[in-house]
C-alpha positions in Angstrom: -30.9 47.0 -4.5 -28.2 45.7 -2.1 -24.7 46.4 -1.7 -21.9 44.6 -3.2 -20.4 43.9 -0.4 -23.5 42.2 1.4 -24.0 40.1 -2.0 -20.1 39.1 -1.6 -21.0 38.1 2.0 -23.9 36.1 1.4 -22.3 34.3 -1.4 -19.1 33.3 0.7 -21.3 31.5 3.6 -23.4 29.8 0.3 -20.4 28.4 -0.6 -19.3 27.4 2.2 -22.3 25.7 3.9 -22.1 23.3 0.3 -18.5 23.3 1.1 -19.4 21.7 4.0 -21.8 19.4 2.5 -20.0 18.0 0.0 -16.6 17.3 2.4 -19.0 15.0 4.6 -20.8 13.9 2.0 -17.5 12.7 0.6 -15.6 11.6 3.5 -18.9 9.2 4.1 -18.7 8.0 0.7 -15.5 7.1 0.9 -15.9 5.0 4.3 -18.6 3.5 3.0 -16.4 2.4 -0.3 -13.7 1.2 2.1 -16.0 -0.8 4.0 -17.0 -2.5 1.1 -13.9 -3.3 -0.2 -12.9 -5.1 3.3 -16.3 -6.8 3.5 -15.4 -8.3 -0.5 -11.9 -9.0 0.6 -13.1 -11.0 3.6 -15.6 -12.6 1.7 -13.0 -14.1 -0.8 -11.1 -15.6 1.2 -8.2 -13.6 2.5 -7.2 -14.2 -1.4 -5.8 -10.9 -1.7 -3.5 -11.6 1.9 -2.1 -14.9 0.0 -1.0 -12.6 -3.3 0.7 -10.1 -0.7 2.7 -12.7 0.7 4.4 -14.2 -2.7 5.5 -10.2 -3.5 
């Protein structure tokens, strides 16, 4: 049986290794999701530019 503390210890860098994992895993996901959105608004047109302009 192990000690509390070394439980405690070994659960903090588990949770923070998936910490890790998930912030890049996000941060990518997120460029990717911007990247698609300026490859769409390309593709139509620069239609979104011309609705900017009229506000």
């Amino acid at each position: 049986m192990r000690s509390w503390r070394g439980m405690m210890s070994d659960l903090v860098v588990f949770f923070f290794i998936v910490f890790i994992f998930v912030s890049v895993f996000l941060f990518r996901l997120s460029l990717a999701f911007t990247l698609a959105l300026s490859w769409l608004k390309d593709r139509r047109g620069g239609e979104r530019r011309r609705l900017d302009s009229m506000v």
